[in-house]
N, C-alpha and C positions, 0 to 999 in steps of 0.2 A: 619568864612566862607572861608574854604580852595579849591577857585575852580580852578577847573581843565582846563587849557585851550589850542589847539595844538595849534603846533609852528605858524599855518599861522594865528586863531583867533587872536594869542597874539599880532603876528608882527602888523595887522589889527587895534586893538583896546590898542598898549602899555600904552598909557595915561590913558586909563579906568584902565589897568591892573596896574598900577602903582600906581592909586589912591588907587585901593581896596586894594593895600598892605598896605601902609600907615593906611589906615583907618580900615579893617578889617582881616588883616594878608594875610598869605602868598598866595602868589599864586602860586599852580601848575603848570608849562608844558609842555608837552606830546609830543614826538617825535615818531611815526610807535606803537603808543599805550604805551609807556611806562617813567617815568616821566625823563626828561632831565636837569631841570633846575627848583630851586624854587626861584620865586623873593619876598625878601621882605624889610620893610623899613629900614633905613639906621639906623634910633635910637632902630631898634630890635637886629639889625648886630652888632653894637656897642657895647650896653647889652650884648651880651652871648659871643661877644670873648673879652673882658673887664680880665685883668691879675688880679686873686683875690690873693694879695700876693705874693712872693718870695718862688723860691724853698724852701730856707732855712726854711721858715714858715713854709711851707707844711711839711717839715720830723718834724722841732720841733713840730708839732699837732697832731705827726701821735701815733696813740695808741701802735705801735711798739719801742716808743725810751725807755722806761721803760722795755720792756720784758727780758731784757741780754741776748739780740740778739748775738752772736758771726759769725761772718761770715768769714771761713777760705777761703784762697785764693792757688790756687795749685801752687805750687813750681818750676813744669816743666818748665825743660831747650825752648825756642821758637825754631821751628822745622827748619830742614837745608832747605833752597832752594837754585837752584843750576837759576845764573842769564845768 
């Protein structure tokens, strides 16, 4: 139940708006008709930016380290600036 609520309903009713994050996901809302802010609960927040692993993991899984990638790197002198 994703609703949609403007800034001054929300301001009005935060507590309601709060619960039903909690309990039934996010809630939209709406600034001059357009979406400003999504609140939702803190153990959803937690979940999706949660670190799954280390860089390192991430390139070792990556179906690219087996291909005999070679990646040259250009030789060019760094250009003059004048300070």
């Amino acid at each position: 139940m994703d609703k949609k609520w403007s800034v001054a309903e929300a301001k009005a009713k935060f507590s309601e708006v709060v619960d039903l994050a909690q309990s039934h996901g996010p809630q939209t809302v709406t600034r001059n008709g357009r979406t400003a802010v999504v609140i939702v609960a803190a153990e959803e927040w937690e979940r999706k930016n949660k670190r799954r692993g280390s860089l390192a993991e991430f390139f070792a899984a990556s179906p690219l380290r087996e291909s005999q990638l070679i990646v040259r790197r250009p030789r060019d002198r760094p250009r003059k600036v004048d300070l």
